[in-house]
N, C-alpha and C positions, 0 to 999 in steps of 0.2 A: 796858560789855558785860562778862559774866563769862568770866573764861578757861575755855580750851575750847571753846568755842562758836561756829561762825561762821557770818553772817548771810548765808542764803539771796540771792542776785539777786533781784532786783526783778521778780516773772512768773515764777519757776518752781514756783513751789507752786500759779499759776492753771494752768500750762498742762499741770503734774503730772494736778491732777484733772479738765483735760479728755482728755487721752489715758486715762486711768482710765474717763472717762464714754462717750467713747467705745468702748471695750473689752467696756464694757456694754453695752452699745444692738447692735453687733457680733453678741457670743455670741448676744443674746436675739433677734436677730434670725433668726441659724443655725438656734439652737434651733425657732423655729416654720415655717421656709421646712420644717426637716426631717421636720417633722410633718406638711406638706402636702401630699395627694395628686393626684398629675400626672395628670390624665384623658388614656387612651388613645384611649378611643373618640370617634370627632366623629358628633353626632347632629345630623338637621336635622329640621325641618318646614314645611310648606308648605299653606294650605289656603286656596282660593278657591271663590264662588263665580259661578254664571252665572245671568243677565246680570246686568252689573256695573252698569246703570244700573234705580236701584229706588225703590219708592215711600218717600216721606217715613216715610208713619206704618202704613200696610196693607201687611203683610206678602203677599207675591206668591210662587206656585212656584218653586224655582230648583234647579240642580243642586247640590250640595255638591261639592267634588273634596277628597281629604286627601291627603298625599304624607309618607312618614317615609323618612330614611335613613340607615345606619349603617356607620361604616369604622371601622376600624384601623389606616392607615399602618403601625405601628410594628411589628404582629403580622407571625410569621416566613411566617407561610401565609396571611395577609390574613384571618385569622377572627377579629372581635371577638367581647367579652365580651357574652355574651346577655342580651338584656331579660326581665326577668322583670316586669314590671309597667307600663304607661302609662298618663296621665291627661290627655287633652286636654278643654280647656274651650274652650267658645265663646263668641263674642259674646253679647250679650243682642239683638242685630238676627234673631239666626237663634232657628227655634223647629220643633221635631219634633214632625208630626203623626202621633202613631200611629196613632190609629186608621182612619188613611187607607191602610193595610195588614192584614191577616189575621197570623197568629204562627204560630211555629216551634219547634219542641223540638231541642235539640241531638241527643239522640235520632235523629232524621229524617234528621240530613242525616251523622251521626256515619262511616259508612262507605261514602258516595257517593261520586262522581266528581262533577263541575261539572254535567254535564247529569243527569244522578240526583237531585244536590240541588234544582237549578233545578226540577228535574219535580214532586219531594216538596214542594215547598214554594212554588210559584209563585205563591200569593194571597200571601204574607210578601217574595218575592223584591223587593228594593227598591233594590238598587244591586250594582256590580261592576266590577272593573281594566279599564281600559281600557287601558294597559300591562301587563304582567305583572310580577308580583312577582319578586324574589328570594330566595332562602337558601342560603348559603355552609355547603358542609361542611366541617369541618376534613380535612385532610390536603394529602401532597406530590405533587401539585400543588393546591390547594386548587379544589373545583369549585362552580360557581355554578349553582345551580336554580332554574330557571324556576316560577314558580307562580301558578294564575288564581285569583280571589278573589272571593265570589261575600259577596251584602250581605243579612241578612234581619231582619225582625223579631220578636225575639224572643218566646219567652211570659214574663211579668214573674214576678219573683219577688221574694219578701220586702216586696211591697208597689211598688216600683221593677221600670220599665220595663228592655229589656234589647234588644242589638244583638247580632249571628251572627255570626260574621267567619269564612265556610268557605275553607281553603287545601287545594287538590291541585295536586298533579305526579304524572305517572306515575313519575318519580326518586325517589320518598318511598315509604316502605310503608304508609302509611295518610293519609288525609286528616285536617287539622290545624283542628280549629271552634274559636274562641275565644268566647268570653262576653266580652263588655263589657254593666255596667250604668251607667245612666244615673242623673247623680246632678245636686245644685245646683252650679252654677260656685263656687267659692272664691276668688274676685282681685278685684280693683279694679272700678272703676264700669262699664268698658268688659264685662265680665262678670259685674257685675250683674240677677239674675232668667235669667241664662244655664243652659247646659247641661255636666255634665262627665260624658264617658266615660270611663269606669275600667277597663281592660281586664287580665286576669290570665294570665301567659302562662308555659304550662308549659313544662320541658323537653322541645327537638325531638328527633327521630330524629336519629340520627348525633353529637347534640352542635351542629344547626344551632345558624347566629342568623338572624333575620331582617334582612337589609341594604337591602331595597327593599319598602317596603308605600303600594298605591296603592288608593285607593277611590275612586268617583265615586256618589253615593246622591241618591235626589228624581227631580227630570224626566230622561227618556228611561228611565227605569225606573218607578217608581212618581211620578207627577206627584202636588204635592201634599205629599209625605211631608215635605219638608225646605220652608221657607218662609222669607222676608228682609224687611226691610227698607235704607233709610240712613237711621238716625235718630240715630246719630252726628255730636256738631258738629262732627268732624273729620272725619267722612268715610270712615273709616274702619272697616273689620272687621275684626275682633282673634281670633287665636287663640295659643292657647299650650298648651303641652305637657311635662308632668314622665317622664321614664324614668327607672326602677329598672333596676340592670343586677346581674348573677350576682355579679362582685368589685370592677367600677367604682367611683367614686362619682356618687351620682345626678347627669343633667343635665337643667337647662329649658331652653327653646327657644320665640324664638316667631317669629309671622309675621302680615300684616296686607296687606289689599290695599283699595284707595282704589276706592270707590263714587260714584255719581254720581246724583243724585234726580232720581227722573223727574216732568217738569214735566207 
């Protein structure tokens, strides 16, 4: 051995560059947790339909029902960051007949109340909340608005069919119509030759968000409009849903409820 020199222990130069490798993995770990953004809001959905027991291969009447919900826990006022845009796609069991309805112009129903629009447009009139909505205004105390939701069919544009989604409260200063067009489902087999609502959602009065949206559309309103099957091996009907939010980052959601073939 040359002088000068003295020979390391036996394992300290392995266990040198694993605390070094370690160290790494560490930082680079820090580094991407830090780049990742903590979703605020909790979005849900929920969408069933009636009756749940259905033909194998003939699609039969049925109700739709859709249910979305949106919190903020964390917000000082309970007001989450606003949707600007959703996309729920359906089943490929479920199929919309429109022309089992008359059409609506946004136009029509733009500065009605619920029974004004219903009136304007009652051959399009094709579903509506059976609970009422909500919309949270921001401030202290933060206040929550009741709102009825009234369902119609739209006049198509750009070649692509079109859904109404009218909101009033007498707490709002004008009623709220959204446009949803209907477009091909984009997901997996279960959504397949399905349907997807793409719905585009301006900014509300006051700075709302919407935190409770319910539809019920097809039978007990327009029979007919909405149609099912179970022709799923599983049995099931699949729905899923993408939201765009104002500074969030986007969330999916989905939901599925078990069918049963009628013998």
């Amino acid at each position: 051995m040359r002088s000068g020199h003295h020979a390391q222990p036996k394992g300290v130069g392995i266990n040198m560059k694993r605390k070094y490798l370690f160290g790494v993995l560490a930082l680079a770990v820090a580094v991407a947790v830090s780049g990742i953004a903590v979703a605020a809001n909790q979005q849900t959905l929920t969408g069933k339909v009636k009756p749940k027991r259905l033909p194998l291969k003939k699609r039969k009447p049925v109700a739709l029902k859709i249910v979305t919900t949106l919190q903020d826990p964390t917000a000082p006022d309970g007001t989450p960051d606003p949707a600007t845009r959703a996309k729920i796609d359906f089943d490929n069991a479920i199929v919309f007949n429109f022309k089992r309805a008359g059409t609506c112009s946004a136009g029509q129903i733009a500065t009605q109340d619920t029974a004004g629009a219903r009136a304007a447009c009652r051959s399009a009139w094709v579903g509506a909340s059976i609970t009422p909505g909500n919309v949270r205004i921001p401030g202290a105390p933060p206040t929550d608005v009741p709102i009825t939701i009234s369902v119609f069919n739209g006049v198509p544009s750009g070649g692509l069919r079109t859904i109404l989604l009218h909101s009033f409260s007498p707490a709002l200063p004008s009623p709220v119509v959204l446009t949803g067009t209907v477009r091909k489902a984009k997901r997996g087999k279960d959504y397949r030759k399905g349907r997807r609502l793409v719905v585009e959602i301006p900014p509300l009065p006051f700075g709302a968000a919407i935190t409770r949206f319910e539809a019920k559309i097809g039978t007990g309103f327009k029979k007919g409009y909405v149609k099912a099957n179970c022709s799923d091996k599983n049995r099931r009907i699949n729905f899923a849903g993408k939201f765009i939010f104002e500074t969030e980052p986007a969330q999916t959601v989905f939901s599925k409820q078990r069918c049963r073939v009628k013998r």
